[in-house]
C-alpha positions in Angstrom: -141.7 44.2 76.1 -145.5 44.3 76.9 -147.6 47.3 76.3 -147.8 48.2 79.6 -144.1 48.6 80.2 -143.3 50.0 76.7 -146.1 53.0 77.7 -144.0 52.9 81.2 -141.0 53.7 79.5 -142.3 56.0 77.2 -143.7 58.0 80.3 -140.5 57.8 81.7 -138.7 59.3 78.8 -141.3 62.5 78.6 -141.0 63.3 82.2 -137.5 63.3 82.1 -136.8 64.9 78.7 -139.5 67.5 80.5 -137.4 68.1 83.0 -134.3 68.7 80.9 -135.6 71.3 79.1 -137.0 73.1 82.3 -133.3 73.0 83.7 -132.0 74.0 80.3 -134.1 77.0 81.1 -133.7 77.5 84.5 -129.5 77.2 84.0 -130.3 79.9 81.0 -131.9 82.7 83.1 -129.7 82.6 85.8 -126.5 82.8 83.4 -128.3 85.9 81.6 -129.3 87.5 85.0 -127.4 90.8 85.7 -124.6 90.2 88.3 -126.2 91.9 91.3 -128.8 89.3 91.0 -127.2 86.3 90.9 -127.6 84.2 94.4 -124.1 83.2 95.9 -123.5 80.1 97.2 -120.0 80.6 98.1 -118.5 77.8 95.7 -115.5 79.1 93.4 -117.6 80.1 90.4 -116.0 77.8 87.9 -116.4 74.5 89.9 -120.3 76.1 89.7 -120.2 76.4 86.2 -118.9 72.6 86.1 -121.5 71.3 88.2 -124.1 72.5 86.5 -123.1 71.3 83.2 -122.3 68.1 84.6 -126.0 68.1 85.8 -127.3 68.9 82.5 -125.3 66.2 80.9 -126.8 63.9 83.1 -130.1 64.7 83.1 -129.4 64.8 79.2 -128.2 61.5 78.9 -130.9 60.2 80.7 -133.8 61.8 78.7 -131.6 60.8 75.9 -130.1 57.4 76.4 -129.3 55.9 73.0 -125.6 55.7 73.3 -125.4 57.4 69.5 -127.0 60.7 71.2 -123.9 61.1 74.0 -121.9 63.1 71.7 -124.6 65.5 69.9 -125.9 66.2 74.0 -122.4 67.0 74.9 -121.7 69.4 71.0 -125.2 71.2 72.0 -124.7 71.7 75.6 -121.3 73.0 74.8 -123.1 75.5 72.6 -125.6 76.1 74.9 -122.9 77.1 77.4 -121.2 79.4 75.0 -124.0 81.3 73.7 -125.0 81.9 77.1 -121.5 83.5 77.4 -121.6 85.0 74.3 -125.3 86.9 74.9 -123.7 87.8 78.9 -121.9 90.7 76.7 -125.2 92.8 76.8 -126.2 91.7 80.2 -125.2 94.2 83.2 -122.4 93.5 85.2 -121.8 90.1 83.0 -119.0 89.3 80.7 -117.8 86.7 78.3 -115.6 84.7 79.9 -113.3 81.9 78.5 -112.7 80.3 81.2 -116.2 80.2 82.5 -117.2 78.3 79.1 -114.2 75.6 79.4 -115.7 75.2 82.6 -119.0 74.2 81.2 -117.3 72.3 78.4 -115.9 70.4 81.4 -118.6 69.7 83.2 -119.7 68.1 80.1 -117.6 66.0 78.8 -116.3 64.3 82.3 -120.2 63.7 82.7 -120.6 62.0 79.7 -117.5 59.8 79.4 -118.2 58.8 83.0 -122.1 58.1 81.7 -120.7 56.0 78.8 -118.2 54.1 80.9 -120.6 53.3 83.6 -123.4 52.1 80.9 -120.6 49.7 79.1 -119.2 48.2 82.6 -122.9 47.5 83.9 -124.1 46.3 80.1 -125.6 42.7 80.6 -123.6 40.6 78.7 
């Protein structure tokens, strides 16, 4: 790989681990906002709660695409998700809710195994 292309893909990388972390935070303030404040978009909340995990996954494994990061994305992620729920307990008009954080956990992991299959069936050989 030339220079050129090797500082390309390390500019590549930044942006997008950059933009991870602003979702991270962006997904984190709207699942610690009090209830009233939430925006609805009229989508059954836990297919919300899926999507947006499977969003972070993605950009995740992306800013992160060494195969042998997948799995420690998709653990903190998980946590992420849950401590979110967990820290909802002091938030107004917000609960912990187990469903809610199998939702995330499913968001996830689909987003990630898909990820992985996709990146061994298009793998030069």
């Amino acid at each position: 790989m030339s220079e050129t292309a090797g500082a390309h893909v390390r500019r590549r990388r930044r942006i997008l681990r950059t933009c991870f972390a602003l979702a991270l935070a962006v997904v984190a303030v709207l699942l610690l906002l009090p209830s009233d404040e939430l925006p609805d978009t009229g989508i059954w909340d836990k297919f919300e709660h899926a999507l947006t995990f499977a969003v972070l996954a993605l950009l995740g494994t992306a800013a992160f695409p060494e195969r042998r990061h997948n799995w420690w994305l998709a653990f903190g992620l998980i946590g992420f998700g849950a401590t979110c729920e967990i820290l909802q307990t002091w938030v107004p008009g917000r609960s912990v809710s187990f469903a809610d954080g199998l939702a995330n956990a499913i968001g996830v992991l689909v987003t990630i195994v898909a990820v992985a299959l996709f990146r061994k069936w298009t793998k030069p050989h």
